[in-house]
N, C-alpha and C positions, 0 to 999 in steps of 0.2 A: 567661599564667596560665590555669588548667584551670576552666570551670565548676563549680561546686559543687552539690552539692543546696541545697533551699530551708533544711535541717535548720542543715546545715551554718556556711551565709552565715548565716545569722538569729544564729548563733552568735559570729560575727565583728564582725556588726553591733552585735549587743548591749553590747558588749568597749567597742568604738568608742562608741557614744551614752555609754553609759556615763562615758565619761574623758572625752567633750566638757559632759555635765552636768553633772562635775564641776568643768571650767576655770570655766563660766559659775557655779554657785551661788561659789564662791570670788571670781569675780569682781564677783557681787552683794553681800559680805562677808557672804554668809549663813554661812558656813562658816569655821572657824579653823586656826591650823597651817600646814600647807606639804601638798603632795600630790605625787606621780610617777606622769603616765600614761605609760601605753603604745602611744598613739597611733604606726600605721606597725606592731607590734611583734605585730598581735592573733595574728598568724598561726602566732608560734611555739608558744605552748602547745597552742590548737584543735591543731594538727599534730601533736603529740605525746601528746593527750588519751587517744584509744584504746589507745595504746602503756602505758600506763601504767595500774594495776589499782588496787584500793581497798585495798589491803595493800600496796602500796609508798607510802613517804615521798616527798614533794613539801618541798624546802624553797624558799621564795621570799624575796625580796629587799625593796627600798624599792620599787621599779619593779611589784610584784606584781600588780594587780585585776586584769587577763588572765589571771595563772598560776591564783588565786582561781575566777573566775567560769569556766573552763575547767574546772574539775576539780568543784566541786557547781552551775554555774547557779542561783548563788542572790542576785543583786544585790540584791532585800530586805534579808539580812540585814548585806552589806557596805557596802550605802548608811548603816541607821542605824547599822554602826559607826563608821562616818566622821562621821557626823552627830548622834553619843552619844546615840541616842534607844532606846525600848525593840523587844527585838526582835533587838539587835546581834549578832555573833558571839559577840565578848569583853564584852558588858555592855560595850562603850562605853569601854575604860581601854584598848584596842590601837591605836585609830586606822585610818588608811590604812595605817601599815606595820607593825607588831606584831600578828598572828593567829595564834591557835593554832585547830586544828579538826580532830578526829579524829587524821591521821597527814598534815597539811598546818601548816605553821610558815613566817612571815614575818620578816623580822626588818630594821629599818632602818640594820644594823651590821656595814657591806662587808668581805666574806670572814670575817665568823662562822660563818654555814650551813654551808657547807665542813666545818669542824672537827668542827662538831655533827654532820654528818650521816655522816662516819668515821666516829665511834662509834658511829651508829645502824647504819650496815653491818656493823660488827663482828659485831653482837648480831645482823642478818638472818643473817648468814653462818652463824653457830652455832646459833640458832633457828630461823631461819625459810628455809632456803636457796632460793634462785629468786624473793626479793622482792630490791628495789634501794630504793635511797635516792636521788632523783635532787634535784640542786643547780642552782637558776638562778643566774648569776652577769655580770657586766657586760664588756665588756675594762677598767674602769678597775680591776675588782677585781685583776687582777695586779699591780697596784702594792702587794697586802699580804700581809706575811710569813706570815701564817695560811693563805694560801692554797698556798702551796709546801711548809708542815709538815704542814697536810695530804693534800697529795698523797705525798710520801715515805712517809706511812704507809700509804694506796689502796693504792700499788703495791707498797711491800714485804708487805703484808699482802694481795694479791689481794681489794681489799675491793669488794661490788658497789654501783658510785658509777657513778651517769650525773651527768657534771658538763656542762653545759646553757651556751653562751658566748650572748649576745647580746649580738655585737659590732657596735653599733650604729652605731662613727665616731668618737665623741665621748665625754667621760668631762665631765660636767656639762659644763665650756665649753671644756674643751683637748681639741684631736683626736687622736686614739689615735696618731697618724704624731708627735706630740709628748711622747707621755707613755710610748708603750710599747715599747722596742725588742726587734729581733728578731719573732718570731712566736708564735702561742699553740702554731700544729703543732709546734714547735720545743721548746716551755718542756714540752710534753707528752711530748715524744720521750725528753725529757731524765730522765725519770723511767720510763721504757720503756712511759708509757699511748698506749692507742691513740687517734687524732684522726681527726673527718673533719669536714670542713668545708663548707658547703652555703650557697650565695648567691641561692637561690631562694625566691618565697615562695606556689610550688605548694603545696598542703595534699595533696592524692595522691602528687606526688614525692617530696617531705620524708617520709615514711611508706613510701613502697617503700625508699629509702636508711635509712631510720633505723630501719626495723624490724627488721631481721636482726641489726644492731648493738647492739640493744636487749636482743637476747637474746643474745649474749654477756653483757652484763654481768650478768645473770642466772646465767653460767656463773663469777662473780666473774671477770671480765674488764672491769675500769673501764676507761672512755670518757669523754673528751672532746669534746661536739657542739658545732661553734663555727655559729652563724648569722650572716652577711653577712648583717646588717637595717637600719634606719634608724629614728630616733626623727622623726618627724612632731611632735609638739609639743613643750613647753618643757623643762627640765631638771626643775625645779617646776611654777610656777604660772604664774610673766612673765616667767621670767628668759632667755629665748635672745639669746643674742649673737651668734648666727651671720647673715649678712648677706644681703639678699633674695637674692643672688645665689647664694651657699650652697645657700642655702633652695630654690633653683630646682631643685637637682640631686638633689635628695632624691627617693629611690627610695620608692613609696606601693602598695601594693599594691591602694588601693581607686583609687585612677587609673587601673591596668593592668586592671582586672576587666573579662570580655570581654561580660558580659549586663550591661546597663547598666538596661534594664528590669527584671530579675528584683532587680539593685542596690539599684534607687528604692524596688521595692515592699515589698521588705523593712526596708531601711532606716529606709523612713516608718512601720512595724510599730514597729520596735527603737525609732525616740524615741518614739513615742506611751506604749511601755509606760516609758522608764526619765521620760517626764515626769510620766505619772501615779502613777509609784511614788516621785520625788523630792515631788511633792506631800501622797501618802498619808505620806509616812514623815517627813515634816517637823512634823506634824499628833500624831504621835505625843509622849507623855510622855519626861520623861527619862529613859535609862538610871540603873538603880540598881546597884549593887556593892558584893558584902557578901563580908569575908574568910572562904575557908573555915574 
């Protein structure tokens, strides 16, 4: 894996403390609900971040505060939505997975975004031509019928959709060699869209390969980008069933990072801010929400 600027890491890190403050306030039952980090995962969004403009659509998933904190750096305002206090994105009624913000939408309802975000292409295609809709989605989400209705209409409508895999292994506790047959290049083919598949978790490589392709879909030419990733912590909260020995094999990209110094010192940056910002934000009143 390639060194990063300090800009860069600080950005990966932050992703990271982030989902780890999360596990621990949960685990102090300061926090309610269920949550999905993205521990292992940070790297796909940052990767993608500059590729992607403020006038294209971002739809994210349950798995989202990476794709989130990647596209505004604004953990404030996703911590007290998580933490329904004032200040939130959504006033506190979205949670961890339901955000809406500007032209970014989460939604904790596999292979929804998909659908939704067709019809937002439609209307880029006719209005707005040279913006995209781009979709993160899981390999577990192939197992849903929304997700192959909406490709029939991508591809016979040349709609511009970057649909986003992060095929992590695992679909919550069955692994993808169990639940998903065939391949995603395959299921992609099958609808004549273009795939490219990428197992690395360089943030410079993933951007030379992914930016040429990026603009095609710009030229309504949807895409499929499957990432070979790995999910580092739980499906939720506690629930991994996967076995130390598993867990041994699991591909990390902050283990592979080759400055281990420049690692530390940012790192020790990233929790110092997201502890004193889970402190600030905890301190805060409740969110309130009033119907328009």
């Amino acid at each position: 894996m390639e060194r990063l600027a300090d800009d860069e890491l600080s950005r990966l890190l932050l992703i990271r403390c982030f989902e780890g403050k999360l596990l621990d306030l949960f685990g102090q039952g300061v926090l309610n609900g269920t949550t999905h980090t993205c521990l292992g995962q940070e790297y796909v969004p940052v990767a993608l971040r500059p590729l992607l403009g403020p006038h294209d659509w971002v739809f994210s998933n349950h798995r989202g505060h990476g794709h989130y904190l990647a596209r505004f750096d604004d953990p404030e305002g996703l911590l007290a939505e998580i933490m329904g206090r004032k200040g939130a994105v959504c006033d506190g009624v979205g949670g961890s997975q339901h955000l809406r913000r500007d032209r970014y939408l989460s939604t904790g309802v596999q292979g929804e975004s998909l659908a939704v975000a067709a019809g937002v292409a439609l209307r880029l295609k006719r209005r707005e031509p040279g913006r995209i809709a781009c979709v993160y989605i899981g390999d577990g989400t192939w197992g849903e019928g929304a997700v192959y209705e909406a490709l029939n209409l991508i591809a016979l409508w040349r709609l511009p959709v970057l649909v986003v895999v992060e095929n992590n292994g695992i679909a919550q506790s069955t692994p993808t060699t169990a639940q998903l047959a065939g391949t995603i290049a395959a299921r992609a083919a099958a609808f004549g869209i273009r795939h490219q598949r990428l197992d690395t978790p360089d943030v410079p490589e993933i951007r030379d390969a992914a930016g040429p392709l990026i603009e095609g879909v710009r030229a309504s030419e949807p895409l499929v980008l499957e990432f070979v990733t790995h999910r580092v912590g739980p499906h939720s909260k506690g629930d991994d069933t996967r076995t130390p020995e598993t867990l041994a094999q699991v591909r990390d990209w902050h283990a592979e990072y080759p400055d281990r110094d420049q690692l530390a010192r940012l790192e020790a940056l990233a929790k110092e801010r997201v502890d004193a910002l889970a402190t600030e934000v905890a301190a805060r009143p409740m969110a309130t929400w009033t119907a328009a």
